[in-house]
C-alpha positions as protocol buffer text, in pm:
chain_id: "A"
residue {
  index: 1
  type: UNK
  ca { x: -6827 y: -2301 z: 3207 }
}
residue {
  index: 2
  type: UNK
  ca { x: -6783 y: -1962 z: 3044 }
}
residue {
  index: 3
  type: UNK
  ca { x: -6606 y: -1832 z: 3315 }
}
residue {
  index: 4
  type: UNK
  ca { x: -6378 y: -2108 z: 3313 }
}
residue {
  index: 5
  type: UNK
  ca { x: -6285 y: -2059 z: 2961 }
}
residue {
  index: 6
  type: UNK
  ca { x: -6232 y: -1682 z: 3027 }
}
residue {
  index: 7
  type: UNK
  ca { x: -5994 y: -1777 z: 3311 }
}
residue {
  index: 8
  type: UNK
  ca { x: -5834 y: -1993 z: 3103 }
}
residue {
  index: 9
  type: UNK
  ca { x: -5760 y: -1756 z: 2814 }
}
residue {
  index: 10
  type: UNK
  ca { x: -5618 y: -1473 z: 3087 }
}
residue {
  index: 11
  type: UNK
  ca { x: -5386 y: -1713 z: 3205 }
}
residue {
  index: 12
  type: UNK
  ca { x: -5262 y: -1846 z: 2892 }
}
residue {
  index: 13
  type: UNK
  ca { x: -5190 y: -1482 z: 2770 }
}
residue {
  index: 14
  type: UNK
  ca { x: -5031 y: -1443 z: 3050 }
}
residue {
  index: 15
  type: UNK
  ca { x: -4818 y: -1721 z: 3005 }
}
residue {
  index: 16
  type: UNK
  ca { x: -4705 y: -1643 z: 2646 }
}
residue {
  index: 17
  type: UNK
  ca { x: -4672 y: -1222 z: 2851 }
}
residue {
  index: 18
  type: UNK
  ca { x: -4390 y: -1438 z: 3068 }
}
residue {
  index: 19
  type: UNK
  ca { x: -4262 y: -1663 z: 2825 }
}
residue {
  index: 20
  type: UNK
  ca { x: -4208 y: -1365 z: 2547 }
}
residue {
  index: 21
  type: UNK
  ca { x: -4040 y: -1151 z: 2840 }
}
residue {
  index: 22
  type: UNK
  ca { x: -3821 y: -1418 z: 2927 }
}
residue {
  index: 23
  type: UNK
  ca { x: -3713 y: -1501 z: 2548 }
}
residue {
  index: 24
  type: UNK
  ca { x: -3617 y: -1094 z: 2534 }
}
residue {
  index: 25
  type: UNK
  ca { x: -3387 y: -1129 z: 2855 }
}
residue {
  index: 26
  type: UNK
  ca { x: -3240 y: -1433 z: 2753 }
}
residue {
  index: 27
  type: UNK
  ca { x: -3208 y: -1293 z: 2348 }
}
residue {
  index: 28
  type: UNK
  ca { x: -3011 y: -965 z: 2548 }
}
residue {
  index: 29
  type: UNK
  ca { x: -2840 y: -1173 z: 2779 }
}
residue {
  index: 30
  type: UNK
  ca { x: -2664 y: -1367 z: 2463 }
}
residue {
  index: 31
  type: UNK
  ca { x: -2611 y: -1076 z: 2253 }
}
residue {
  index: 32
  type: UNK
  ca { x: -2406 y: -894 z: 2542 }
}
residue {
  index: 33
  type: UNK
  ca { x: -2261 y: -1199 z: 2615 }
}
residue {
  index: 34
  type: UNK
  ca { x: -2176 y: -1220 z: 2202 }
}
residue {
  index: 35
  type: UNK
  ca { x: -2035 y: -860 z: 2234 }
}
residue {
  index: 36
  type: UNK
  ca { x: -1811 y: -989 z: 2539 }
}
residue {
  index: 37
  type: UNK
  ca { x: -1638 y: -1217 z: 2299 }
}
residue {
  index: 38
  type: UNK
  ca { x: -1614 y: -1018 z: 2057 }
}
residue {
  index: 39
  type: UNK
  ca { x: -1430 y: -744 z: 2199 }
}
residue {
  index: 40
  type: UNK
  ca { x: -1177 y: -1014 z: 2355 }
}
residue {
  index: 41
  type: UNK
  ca { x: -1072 y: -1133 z: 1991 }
}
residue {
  index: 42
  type: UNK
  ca { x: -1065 y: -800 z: 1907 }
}
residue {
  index: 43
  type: UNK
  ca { x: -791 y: -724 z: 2202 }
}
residue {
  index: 44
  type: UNK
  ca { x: -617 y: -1102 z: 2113 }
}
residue {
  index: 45
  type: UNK
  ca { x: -617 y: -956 z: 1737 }
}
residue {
  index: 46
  type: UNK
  ca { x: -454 y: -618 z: 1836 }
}
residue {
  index: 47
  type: UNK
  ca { x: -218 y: -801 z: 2065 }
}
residue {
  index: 48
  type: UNK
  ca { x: -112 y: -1072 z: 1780 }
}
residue {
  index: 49
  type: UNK
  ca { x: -75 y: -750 z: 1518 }
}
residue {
  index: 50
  type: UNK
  ca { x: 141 y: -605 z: 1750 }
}
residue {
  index: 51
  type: UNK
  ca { x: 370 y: -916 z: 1800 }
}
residue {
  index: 52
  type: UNK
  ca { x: 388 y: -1000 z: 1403 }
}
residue {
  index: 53
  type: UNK
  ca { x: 478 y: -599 z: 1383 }
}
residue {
  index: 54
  type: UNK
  ca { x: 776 y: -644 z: 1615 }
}
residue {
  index: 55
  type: UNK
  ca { x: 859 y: -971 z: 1438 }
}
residue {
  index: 56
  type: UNK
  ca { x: 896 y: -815 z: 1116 }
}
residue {
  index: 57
  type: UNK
  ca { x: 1121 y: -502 z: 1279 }
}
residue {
  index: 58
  type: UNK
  ca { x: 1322 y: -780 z: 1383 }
}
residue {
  index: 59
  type: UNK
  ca { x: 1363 y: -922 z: 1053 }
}
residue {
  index: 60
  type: UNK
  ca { x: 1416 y: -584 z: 850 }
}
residue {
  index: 61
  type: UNK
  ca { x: 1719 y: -538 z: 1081 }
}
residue {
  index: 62
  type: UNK
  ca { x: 1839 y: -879 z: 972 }
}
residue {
  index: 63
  type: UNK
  ca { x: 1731 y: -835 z: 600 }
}
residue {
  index: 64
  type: UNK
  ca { x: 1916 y: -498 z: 592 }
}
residue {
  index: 65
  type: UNK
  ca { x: 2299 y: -642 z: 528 }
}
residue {
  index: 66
  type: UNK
  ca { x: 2157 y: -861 z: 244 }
}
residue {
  index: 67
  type: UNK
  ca { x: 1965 y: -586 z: 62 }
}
residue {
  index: 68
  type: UNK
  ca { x: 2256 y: -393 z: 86 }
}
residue {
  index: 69
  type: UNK
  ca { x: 2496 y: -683 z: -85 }
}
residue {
  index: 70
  type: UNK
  ca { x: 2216 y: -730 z: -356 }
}
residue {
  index: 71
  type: UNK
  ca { x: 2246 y: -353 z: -431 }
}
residue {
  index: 72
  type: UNK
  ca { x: 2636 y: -319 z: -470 }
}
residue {
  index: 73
  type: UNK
  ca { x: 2568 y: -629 z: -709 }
}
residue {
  index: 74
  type: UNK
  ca { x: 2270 y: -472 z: -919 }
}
residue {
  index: 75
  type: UNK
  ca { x: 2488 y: -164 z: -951 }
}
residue {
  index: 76
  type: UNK
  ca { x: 2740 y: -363 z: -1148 }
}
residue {
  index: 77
  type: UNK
  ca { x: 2453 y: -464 z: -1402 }
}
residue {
  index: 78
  type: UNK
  ca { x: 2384 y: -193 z: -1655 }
}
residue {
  index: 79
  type: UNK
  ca { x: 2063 y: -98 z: -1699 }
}
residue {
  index: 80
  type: UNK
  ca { x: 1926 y: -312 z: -1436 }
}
residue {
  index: 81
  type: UNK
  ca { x: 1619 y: -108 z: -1307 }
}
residue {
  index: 82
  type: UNK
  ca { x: 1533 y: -32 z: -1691 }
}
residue {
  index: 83
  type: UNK
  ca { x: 1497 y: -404 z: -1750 }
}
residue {
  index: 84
  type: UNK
  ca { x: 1314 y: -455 z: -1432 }
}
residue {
  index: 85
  type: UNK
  ca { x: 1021 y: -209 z: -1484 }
}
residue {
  index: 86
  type: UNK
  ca { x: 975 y: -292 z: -1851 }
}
residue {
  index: 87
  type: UNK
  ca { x: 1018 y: -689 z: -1778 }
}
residue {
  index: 88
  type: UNK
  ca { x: 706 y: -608 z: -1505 }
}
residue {
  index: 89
  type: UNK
  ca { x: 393 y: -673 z: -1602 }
}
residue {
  index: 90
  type: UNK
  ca { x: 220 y: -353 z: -1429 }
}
residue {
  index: 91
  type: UNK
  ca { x: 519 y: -109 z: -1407 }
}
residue {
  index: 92
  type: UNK
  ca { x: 643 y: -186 z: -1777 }
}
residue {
  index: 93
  type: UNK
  ca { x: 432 y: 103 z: -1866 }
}
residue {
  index: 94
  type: UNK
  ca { x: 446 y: 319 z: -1714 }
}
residue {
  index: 95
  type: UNK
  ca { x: 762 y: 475 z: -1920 }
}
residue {
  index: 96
  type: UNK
  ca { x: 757 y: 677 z: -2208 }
}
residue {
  index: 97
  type: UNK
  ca { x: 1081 y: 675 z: -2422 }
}
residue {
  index: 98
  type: UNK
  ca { x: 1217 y: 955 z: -2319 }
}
residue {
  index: 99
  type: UNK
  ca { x: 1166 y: 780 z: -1933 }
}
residue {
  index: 100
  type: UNK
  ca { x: 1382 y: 514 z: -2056 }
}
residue {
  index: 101
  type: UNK
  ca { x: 1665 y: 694 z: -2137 }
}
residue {
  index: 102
  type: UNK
  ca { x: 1689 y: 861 z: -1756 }
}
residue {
  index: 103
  type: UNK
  ca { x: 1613 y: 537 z: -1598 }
}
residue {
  index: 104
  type: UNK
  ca { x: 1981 y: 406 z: -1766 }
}
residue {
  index: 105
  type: UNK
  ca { x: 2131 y: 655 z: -1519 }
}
residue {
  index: 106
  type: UNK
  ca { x: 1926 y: 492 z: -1229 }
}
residue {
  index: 107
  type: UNK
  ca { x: 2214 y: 337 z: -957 }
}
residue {
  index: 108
  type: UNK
  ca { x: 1940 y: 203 z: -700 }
}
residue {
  index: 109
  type: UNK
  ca { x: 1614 y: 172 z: -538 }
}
residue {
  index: 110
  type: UNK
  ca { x: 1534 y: 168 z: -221 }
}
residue {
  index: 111
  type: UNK
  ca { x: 1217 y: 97 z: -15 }
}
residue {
  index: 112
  type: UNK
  ca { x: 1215 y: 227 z: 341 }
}
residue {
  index: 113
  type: UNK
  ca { x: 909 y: 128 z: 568 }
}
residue {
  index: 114
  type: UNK
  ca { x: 880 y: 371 z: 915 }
}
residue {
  index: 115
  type: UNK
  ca { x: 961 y: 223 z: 1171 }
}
residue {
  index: 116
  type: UNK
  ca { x: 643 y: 117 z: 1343 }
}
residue {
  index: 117
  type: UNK
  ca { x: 610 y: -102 z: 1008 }
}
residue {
  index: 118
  type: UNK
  ca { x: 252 y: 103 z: 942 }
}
residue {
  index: 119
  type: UNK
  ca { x: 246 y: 430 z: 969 }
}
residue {
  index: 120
  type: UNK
  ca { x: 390 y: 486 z: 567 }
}
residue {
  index: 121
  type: UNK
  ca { x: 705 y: 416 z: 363 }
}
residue {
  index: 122
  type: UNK
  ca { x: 931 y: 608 z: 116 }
}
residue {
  index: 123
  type: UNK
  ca { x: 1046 y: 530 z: -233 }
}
residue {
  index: 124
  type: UNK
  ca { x: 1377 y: 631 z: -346 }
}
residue {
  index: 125
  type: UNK
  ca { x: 1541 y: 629 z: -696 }
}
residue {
  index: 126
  type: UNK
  ca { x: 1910 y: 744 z: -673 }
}
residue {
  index: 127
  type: UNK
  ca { x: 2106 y: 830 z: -986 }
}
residue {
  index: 128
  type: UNK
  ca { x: 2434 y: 869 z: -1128 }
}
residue {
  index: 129
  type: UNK
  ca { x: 2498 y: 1230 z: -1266 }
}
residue {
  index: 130
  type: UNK
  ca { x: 2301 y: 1289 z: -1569 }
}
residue {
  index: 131
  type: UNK
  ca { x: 2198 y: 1562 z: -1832 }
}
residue {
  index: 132
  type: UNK
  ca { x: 1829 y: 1552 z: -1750 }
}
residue {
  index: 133
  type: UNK
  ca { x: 1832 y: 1673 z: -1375 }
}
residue {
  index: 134
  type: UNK
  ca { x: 2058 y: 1813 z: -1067 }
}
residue {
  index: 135
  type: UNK
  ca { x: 1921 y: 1590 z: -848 }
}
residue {
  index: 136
  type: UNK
  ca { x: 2089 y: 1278 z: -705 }
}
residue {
  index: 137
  type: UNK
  ca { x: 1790 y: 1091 z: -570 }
}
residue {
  index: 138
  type: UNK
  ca { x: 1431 y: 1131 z: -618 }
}
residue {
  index: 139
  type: UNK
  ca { x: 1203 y: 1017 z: -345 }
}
residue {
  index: 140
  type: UNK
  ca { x: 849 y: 965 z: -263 }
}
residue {
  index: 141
  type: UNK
  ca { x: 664 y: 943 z: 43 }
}
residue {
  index: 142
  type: UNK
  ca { x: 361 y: 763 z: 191 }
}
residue {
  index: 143
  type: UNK
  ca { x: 253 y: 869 z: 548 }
}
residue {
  index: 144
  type: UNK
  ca { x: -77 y: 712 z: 695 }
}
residue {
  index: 145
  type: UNK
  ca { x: -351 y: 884 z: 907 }
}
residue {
  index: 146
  type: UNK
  ca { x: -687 y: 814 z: 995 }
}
residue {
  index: 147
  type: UNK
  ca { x: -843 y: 1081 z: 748 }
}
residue {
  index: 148
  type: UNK
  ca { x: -657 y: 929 z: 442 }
}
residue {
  index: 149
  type: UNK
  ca { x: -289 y: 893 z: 300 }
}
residue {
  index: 150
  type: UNK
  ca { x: -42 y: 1227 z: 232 }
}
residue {
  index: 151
  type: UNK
  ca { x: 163 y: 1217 z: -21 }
}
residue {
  index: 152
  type: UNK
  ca { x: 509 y: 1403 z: -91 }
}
residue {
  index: 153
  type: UNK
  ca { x: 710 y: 1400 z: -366 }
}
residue {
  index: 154
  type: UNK
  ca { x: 1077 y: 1568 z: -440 }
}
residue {
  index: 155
  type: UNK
  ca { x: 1027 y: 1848 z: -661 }
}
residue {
  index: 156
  type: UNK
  ca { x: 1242 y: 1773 z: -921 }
}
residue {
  index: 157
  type: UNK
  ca { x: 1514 y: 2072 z: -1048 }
}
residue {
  index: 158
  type: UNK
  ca { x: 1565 y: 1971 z: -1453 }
}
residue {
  index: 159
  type: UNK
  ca { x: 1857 y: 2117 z: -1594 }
}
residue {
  index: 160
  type: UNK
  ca { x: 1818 y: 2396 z: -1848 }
}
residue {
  index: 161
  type: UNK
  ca { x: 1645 y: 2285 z: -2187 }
}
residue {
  index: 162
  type: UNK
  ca { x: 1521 y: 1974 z: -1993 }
}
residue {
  index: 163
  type: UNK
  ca { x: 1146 y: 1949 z: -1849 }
}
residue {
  index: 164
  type: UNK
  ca { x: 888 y: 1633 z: -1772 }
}
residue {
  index: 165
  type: UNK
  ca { x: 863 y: 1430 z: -2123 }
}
residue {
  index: 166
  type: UNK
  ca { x: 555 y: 1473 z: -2271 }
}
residue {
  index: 167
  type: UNK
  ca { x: 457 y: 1153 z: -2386 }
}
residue {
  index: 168
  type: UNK
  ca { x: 599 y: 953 z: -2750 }
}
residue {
  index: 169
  type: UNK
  ca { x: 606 y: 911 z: -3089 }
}
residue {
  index: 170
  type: UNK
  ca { x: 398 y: 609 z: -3147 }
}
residue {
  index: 171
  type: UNK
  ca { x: 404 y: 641 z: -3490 }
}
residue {
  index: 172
  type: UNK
  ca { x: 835 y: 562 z: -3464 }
}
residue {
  index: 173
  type: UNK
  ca { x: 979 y: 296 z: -3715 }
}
residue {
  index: 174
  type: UNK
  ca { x: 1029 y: -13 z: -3514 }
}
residue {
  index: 175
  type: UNK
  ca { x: 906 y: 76 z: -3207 }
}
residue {
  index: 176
  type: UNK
  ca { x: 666 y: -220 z: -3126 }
}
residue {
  index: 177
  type: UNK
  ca { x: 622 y: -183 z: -2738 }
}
residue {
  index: 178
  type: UNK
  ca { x: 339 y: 43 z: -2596 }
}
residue {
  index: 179
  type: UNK
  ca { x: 468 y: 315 z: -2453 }
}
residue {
  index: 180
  type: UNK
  ca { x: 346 y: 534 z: -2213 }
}
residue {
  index: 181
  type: UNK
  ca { x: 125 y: 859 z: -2262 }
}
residue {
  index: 182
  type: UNK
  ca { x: 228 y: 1057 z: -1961 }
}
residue {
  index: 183
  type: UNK
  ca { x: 569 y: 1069 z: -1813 }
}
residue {
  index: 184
  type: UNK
  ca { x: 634 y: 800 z: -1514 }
}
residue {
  index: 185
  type: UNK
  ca { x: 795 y: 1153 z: -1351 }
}
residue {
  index: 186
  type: UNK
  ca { x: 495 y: 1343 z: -1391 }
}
residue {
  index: 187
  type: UNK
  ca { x: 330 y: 1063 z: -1247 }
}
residue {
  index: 188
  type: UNK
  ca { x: 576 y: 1031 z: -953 }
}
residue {
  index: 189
  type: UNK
  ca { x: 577 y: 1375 z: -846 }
}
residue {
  index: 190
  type: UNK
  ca { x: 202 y: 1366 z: -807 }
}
residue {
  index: 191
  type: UNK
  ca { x: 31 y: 1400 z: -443 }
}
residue {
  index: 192
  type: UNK
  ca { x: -229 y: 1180 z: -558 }
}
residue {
  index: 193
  type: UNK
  ca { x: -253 y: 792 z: -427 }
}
residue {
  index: 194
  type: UNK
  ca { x: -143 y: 535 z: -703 }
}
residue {
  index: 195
  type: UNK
  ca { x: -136 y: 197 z: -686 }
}
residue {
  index: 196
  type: UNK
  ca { x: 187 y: 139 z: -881 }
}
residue {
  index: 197
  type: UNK
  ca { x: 370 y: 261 z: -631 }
}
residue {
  index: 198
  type: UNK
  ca { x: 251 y: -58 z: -371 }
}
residue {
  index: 199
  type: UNK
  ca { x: 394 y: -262 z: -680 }
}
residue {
  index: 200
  type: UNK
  ca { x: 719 y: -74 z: -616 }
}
residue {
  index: 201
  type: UNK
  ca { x: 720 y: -116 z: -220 }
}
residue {
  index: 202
  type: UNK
  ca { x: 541 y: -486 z: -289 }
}
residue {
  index: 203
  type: UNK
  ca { x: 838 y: -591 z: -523 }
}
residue {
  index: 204
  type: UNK
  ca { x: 1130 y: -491 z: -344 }
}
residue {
  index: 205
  type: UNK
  ca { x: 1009 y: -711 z: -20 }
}
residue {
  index: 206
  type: UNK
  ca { x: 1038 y: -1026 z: -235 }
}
């Protein structure tokens, strides 16, 4: 009888031996199999980004004709970009006084996406001849790679006796808006990311 029982115990570790091997293959087996689908959404996901890509190029084309008939009407608007960063409620301030008075001589803004749709985009302000700087457009660049985003900036050429505003007076008689306590041009010639600036490109897609 105490043999038996021995036998008995062999065989039903044994058993669970089997059964526990047979859960691991079939645990393995289902995993790999979960990895199989996985990496078949992945490719359906990559091919669907790359069809809503070309869908949008499509579209930009198409879009470009109307952006450029809203443009030769916001040029006919004075101070149209002035109103529109201080009516926003993130970009409003961002400008100092002094910021104010260039961005009257602002003519347009444009937002240019590269051409594969997601590699970067540019930001350009053009302006009318003014007494603050010689340049005729200011633009700012966003280019994409895998170890992070570079930024570049035009280095802006201010006429003599002009330089970056430093900042305001908050202490001016009925001046009740907040201004701003660094210059939206020191802050646009920066290399450093911002996220004001995906207001910018965000905005001008609406």
């Amino acid at each position: 009888m105490v043999a038996d029982k021995g036998k008995k115990v062999k065989l039903t570790e044994k058993g669970e031996e089997e059964n526990s091997e047979q859960i691991d293959k079939d645990l393995v087996l289902s995993i790999e199999k979960l990895q199989e689908i996985q990496d078949e959404l992945e490719k359906i996901n990559e091919e669907a980004s790359e069809e809503v890509l070309e869908v949008e190029q499509k579209y930009n084309e198409v879009r470009r004709p109307v952006y450029d008939t809203r443009k030769d009407i916001i040029k006919k608007i004075p101070d149209f970009w002035l109103t529109a960063f201080l009516s926003h409620p993130a970009l409003g301030d961002l400008l100092t006084e002094e910021d104010q008075e260039i961005f009257k001589h602002i003519t347009s803004l444009e937002v240019e996406d590269f051409k594969d749709l997601k590699s970067g985009y540019s930001i350009t302000f053009n302006f009318n001849p003014n007494p603050y700087f010689e340049d005729s457009k200011l633009t700012k660049t966003f280019t994409f790679h895998d170890e992070g985003t570079k930024i570049t900036a035009t280095q802006i050429k201010w006429k003599e006796g002009m330089g970056l505003p430093n900042g305001v007076n908050h202490e001016k008689k009925g001046y009740k808006r907040q201004l701003a306590e660094e210059s939206f041009f020191t802050w646009f010639t920066d290399a450093h990311q911002k996220d004001d600036m995906d207001e910018i490109h965000d905005e001008h897609y609406r």
